[in-house]
C-alpha positions as CSV (number, residue, x, y, z in Angstrom):
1,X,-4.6,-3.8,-11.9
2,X,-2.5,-1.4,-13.9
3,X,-3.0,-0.3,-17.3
4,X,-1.6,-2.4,-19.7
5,X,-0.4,0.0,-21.8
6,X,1.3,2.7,-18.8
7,X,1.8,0.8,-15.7
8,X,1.9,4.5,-14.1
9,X,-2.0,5.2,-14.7
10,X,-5.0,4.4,-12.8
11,X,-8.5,5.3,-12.5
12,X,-9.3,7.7,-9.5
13,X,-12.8,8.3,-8.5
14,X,-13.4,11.2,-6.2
15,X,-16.7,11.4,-4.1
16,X,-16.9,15.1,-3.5
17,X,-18.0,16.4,-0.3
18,X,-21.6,17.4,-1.8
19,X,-23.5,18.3,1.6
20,X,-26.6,16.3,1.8
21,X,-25.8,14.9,-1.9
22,X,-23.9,13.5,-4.6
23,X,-21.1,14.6,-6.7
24,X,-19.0,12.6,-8.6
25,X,-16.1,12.5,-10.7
26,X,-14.6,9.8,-12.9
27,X,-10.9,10.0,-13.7
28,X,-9.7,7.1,-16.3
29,X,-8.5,6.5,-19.7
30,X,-8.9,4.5,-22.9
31,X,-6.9,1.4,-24.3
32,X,-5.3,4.2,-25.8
33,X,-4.4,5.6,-23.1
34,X,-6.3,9.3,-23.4
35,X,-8.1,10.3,-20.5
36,X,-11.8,9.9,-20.0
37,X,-13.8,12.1,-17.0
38,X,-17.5,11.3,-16.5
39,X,-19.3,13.8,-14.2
40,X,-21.8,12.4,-12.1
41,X,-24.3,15.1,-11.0
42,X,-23.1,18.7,-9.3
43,X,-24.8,18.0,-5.7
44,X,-26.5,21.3,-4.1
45,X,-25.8,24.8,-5.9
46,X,-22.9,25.3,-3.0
47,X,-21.0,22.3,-4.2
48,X,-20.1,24.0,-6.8
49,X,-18.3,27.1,-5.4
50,X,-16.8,24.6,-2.8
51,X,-15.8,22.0,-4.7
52,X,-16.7,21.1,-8.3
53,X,-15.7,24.4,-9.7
54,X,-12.1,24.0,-8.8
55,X,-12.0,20.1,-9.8
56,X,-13.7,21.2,-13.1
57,X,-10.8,23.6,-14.0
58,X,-8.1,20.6,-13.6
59,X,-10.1,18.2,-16.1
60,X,-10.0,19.6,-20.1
61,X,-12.8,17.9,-21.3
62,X,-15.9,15.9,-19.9
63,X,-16.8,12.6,-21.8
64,X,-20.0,12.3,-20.0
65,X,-22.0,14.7,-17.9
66,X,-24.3,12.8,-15.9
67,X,-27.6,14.0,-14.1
68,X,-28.7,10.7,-12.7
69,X,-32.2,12.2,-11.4
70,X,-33.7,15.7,-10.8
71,X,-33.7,15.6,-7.1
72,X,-32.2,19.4,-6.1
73,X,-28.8,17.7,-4.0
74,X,-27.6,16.7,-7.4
75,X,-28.6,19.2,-10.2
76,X,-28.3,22.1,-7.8
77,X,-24.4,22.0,-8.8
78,X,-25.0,21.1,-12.3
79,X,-26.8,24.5,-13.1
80,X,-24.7,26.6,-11.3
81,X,-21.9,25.0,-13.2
82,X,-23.5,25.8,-16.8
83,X,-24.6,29.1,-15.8
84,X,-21.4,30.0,-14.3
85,X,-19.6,32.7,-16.8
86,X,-17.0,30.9,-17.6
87,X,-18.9,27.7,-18.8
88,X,-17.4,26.5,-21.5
89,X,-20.0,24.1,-23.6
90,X,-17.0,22.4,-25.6
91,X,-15.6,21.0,-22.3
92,X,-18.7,19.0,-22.4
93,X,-19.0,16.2,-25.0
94,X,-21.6,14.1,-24.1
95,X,-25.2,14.8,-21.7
96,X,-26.6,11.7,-19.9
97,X,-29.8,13.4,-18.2
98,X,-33.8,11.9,-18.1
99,X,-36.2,14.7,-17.8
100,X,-39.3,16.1,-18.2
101,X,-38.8,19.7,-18.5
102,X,-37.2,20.8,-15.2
103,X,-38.3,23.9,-14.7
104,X,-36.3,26.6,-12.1
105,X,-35.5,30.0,-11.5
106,X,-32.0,31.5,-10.0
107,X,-31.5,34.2,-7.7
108,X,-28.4,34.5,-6.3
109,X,-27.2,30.9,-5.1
110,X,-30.5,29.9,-4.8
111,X,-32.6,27.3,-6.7
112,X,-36.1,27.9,-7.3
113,X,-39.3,26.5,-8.7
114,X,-41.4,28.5,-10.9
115,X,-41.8,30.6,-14.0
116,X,-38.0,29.7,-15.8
117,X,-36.6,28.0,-18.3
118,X,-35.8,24.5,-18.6
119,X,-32.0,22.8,-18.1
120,X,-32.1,21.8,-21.3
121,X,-33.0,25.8,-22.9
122,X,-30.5,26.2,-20.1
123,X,-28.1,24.2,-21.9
124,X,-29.0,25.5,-25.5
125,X,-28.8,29.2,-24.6
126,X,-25.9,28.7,-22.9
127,X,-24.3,26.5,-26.0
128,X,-24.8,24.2,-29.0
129,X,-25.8,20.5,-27.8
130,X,-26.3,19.0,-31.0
131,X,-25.2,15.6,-31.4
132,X,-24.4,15.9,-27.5
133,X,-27.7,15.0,-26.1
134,X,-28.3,10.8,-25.3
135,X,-31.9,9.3,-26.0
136,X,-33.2,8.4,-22.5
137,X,-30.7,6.3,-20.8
138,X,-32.8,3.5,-19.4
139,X,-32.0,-0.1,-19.3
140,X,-31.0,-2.4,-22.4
141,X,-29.8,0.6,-23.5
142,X,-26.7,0.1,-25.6
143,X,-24.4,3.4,-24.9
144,X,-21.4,4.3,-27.0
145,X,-18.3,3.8,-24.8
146,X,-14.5,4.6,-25.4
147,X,-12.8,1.1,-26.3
148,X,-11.7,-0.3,-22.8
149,X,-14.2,1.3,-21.0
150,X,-17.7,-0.5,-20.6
151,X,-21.1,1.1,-18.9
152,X,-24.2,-1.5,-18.2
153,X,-27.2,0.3,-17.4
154,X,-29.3,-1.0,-14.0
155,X,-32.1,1.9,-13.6
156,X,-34.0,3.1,-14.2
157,X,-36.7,1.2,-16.6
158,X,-38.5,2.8,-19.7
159,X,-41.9,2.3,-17.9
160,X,-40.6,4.4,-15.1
161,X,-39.7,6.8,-16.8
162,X,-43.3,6.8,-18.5
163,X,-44.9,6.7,-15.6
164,X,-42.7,9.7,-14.0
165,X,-43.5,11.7,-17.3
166,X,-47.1,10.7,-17.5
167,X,-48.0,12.2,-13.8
168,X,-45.4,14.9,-13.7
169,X,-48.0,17.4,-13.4
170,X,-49.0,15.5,-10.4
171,X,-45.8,15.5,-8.8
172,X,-45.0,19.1,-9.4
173,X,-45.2,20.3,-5.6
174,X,-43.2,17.3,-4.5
175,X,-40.6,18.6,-6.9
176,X,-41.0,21.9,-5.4
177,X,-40.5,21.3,-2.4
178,X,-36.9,19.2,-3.2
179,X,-36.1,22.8,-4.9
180,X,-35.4,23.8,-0.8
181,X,-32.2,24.4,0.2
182,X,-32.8,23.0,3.7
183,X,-30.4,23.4,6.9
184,X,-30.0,21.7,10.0
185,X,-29.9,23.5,13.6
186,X,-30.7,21.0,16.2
187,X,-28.3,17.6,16.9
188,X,-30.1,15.1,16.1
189,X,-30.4,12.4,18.9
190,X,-28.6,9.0,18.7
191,X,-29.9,6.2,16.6
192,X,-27.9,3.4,18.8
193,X,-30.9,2.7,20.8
194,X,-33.1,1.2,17.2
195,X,-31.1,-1.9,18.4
196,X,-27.7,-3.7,17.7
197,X,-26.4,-4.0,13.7
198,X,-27.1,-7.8,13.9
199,X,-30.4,-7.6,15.2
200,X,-31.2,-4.6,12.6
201,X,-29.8,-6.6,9.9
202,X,-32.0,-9.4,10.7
203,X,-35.7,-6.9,10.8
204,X,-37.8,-6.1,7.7
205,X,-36.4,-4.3,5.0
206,X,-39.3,-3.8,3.2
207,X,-39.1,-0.3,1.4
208,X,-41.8,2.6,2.6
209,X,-42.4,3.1,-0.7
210,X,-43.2,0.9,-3.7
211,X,-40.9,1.6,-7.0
212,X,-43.8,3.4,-8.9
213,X,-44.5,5.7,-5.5
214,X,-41.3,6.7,-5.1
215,X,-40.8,7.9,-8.9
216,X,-37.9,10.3,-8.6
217,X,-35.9,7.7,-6.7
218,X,-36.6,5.0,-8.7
219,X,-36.1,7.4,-12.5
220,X,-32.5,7.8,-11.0
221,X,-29.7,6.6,-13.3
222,X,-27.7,3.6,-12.2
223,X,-24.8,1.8,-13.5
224,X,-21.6,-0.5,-13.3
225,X,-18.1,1.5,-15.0
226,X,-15.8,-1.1,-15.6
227,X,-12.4,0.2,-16.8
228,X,-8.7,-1.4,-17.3
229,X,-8.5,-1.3,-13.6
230,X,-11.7,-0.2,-11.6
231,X,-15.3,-1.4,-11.5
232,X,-17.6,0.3,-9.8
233,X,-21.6,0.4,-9.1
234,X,-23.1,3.7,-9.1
235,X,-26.5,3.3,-7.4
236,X,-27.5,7.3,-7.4
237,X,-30.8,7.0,-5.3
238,X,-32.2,4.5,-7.3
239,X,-34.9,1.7,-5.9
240,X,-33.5,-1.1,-4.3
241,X,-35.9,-3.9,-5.7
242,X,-35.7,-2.6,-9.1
243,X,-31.7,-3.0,-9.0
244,X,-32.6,-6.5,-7.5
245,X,-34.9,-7.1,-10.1
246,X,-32.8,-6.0,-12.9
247,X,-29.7,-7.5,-12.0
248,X,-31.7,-10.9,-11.1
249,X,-32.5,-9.9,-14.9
250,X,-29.1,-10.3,-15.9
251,X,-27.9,-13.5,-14.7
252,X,-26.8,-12.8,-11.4
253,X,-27.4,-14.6,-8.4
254,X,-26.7,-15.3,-4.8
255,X,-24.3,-18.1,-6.1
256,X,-23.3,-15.6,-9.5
257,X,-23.0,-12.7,-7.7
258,X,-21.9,-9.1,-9.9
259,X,-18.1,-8.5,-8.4
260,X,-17.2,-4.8,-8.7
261,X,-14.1,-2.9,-6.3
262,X,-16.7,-0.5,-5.2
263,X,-20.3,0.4,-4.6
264,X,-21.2,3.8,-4.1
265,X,-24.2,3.1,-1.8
266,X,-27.9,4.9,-3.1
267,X,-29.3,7.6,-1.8
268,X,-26.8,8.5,1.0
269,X,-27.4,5.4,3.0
270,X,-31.4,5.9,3.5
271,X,-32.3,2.5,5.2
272,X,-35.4,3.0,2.3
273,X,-32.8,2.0,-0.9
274,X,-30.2,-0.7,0.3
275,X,-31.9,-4.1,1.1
276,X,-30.2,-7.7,1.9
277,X,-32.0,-9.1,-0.9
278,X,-29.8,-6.2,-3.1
279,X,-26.8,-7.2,-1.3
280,X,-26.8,-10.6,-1.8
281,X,-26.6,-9.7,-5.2
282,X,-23.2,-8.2,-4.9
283,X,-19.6,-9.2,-4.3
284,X,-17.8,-6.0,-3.0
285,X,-15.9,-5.5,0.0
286,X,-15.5,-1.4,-0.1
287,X,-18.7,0.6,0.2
288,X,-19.3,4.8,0.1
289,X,-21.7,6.9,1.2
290,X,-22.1,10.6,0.1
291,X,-23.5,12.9,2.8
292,X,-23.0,15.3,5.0
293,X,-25.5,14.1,7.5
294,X,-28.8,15.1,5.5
295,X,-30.8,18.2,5.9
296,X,-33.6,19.2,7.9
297,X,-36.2,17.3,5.9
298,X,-34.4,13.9,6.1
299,X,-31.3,12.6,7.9
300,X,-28.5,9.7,6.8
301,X,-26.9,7.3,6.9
302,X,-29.1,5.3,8.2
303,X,-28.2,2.6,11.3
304,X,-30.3,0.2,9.4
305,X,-28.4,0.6,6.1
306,X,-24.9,0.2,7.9
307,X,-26.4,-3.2,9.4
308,X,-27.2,-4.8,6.4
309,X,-24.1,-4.1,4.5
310,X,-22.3,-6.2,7.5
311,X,-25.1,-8.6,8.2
312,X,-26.8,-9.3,5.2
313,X,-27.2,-13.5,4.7
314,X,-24.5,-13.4,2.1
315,X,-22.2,-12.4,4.6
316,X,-23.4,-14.2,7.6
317,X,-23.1,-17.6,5.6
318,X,-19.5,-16.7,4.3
319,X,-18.4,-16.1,7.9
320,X,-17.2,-12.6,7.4
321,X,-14.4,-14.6,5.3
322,X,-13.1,-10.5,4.2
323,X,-12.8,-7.7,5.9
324,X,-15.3,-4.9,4.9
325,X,-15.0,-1.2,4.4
326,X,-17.3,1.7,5.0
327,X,-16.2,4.8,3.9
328,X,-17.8,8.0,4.5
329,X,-16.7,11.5,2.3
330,X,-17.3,14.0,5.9
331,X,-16.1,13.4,9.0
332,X,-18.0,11.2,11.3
333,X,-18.3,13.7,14.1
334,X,-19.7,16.5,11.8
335,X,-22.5,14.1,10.8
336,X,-23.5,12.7,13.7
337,X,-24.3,16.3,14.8
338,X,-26.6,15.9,12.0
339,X,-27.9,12.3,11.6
340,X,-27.4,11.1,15.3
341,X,-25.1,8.6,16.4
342,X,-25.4,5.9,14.1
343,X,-22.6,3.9,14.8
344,X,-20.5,3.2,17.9
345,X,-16.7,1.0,19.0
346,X,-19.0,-1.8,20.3
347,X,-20.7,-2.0,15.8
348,X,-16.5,-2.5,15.2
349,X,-16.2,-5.8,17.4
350,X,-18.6,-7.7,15.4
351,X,-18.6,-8.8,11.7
352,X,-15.2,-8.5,10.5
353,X,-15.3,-4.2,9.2
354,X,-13.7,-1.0,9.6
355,X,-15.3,2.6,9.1
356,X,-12.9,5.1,7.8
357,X,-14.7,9.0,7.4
358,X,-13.5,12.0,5.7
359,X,-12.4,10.1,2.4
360,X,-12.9,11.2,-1.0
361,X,-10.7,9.4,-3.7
362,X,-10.6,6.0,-4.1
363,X,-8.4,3.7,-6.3
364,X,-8.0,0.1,-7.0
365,X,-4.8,-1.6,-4.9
């Protein structure tokens, strides 16, 4: 749909490559017509010289910076970016970002833990913030939108977030440890042999992890944009039974199902954060995942996550009525050197789909 005020605008959303994670930006505009950008995390400290520097330079203002959790592939960026010489802090206008005191040191383009200041005396040193900075942005929150733009909150909950800050002591060397900037040097064998998509699709989907034991996961910050022309779920890494849960929450159902144009899929297609129960939920036919392949700690996509997005019961009972599309932001050969073949032309007979790699902006027809 076109704007009804200029028939020649559109919203653009532009997965950046990110390497192992996310970087988003949001290109749209008001029922005005002035433009609104919304930055969604910064991925590892390299996406920023790669990518997000250059990207930031074409947009004059930021509505909303986002930090949807403080795994390192997607604040890495995000600090690099503010304490890049050049930041400018009026560029920024509004800071979405739940923490509890991320602490960090920076040598070189490296992110480290230890004896450092915070990201938000990161932010303050580096410019004033007053007035910029957004109470925790859980769910039921009611967040101040430009008119034709709406946002509607899905993750995380304000007991997560209590329980994340009440044990972050706790969790201090698991947050350490995500600090690593982690490679890859072996190919990673092929994931065809963990069975066919519809028998994969059909196999448990239970989680590994509970919500409450995966806390930085499930604190991430998930949403539906709707604008003039576009809606789109943003799932960051969040938990998949928590989205479920919320969204059961809401009203929807398996027979009223939340319809958005795209779904950017959570946690790079970990088989641990997308369940049919989750999909059920949804009415979407275009689907992205933001990797590179992973790193040497964990790899994705995920066979398992591509199966249920084409086999979930939904689906299955609506006979694969539309075509479905995958889309990855790398090329599918340069990630299955990471991740392992994961997908192969015999997946492409069967439930009605494409797979298209390398892609990065996306607009509504």
């Amino acid at each position: 749909m076109k704007h009804p005020l200029n028939e020649s605008l559109r919203t653009q959303v532009l997965v950046l490559p990110a390497k192992y994670g996310d970087c988003i930006i949001v290109k749209t505009f008001d029922s005005q017509e002035n433009p609104f950008n919304i930055v969604i995390d910064g991925g590892t400290p390299g996406t920023f010289d790669e990518v997000l520097r250059k990207e930031l330079k074409l947009i004059p203002t930021i509505g909303i910076m986002i930090l949807t959790h403080i795994d390192y592939d997607h604040i890495g960026g995000l600090i690099k970016y503010v304490k890049h010489a050049h930041f400018d802090p009026d560029q920024v206008k509004r800071y979405w970002f739940n923490s509890k005191n991320i602490k960090f040191t920076y040598v070189g383009d490296n992110i480290h833990s230890g004896h450092a200041k915070s990201f938000e005396e990161l932010l303050i040193d580096r410019g004033n913030i007053k007035d910029k900075w957004a109470e925790d942005i859980i769910v039921g929150s009611e967040v101040k939108m430009p008119e034709g733009i709406t946002v509607e909150i899905v993750s995380p909950s304000k007991e997560i977030l209590d329980e994340l800050y009440s044990k972050w002591p706790d969790l201090s060397e698991e947050y350490n440890k995500k600090l690593e900037d982690l490679s890859i040097s072996a190919v990673k064998p092929s994931q065809i042999l963990r069975g066919s998509l519809e028998d994969l699709a059909k196999a448990d989907d239970t989680p590994d992890k509970t919500i409450l034991d995966d806390l930085f996961n499930s604190s991430s910050i998930a949403f539906v944009l709707k604008t003039f022309d576009m809606s789109v779920l943003f799932l960051g890494d969040a938990h998949p039974n928590f989205i479920e849960e919320t969204l059961r929450s809401k009203g929807y159902s398996e027979e009223n199902k939340l319809k958005v144009d795209l779904v950017k899929i959570s946690h790079h297609g970990s088989k641990n954060n997308t369940t049919n129960a989750l999909l059920d939920l949804i009415e979407c036919d275009k689907f992205v995942i933001s990797t590179n392949g992973g790193n040497s700690t964990h790899t994705h996509p995920d066979r398992e996550t591509i199966a249920r997005i084409i086999h979930h019961p939904e689906r299955i009972k609506s006979k694969y009525s539309k075509k479905r599309t995958i889309y990855l932001n790398y090329p599918l050969a340069s990630m299955e050197q990471k991740a392992g073949e994961f997908v192969n032309a015999a997946d492409l007979l069967l439930g009605n789909w494409e797979l298209i790699d390398n892609t990065r902006v996306f607009e509504n027809e």
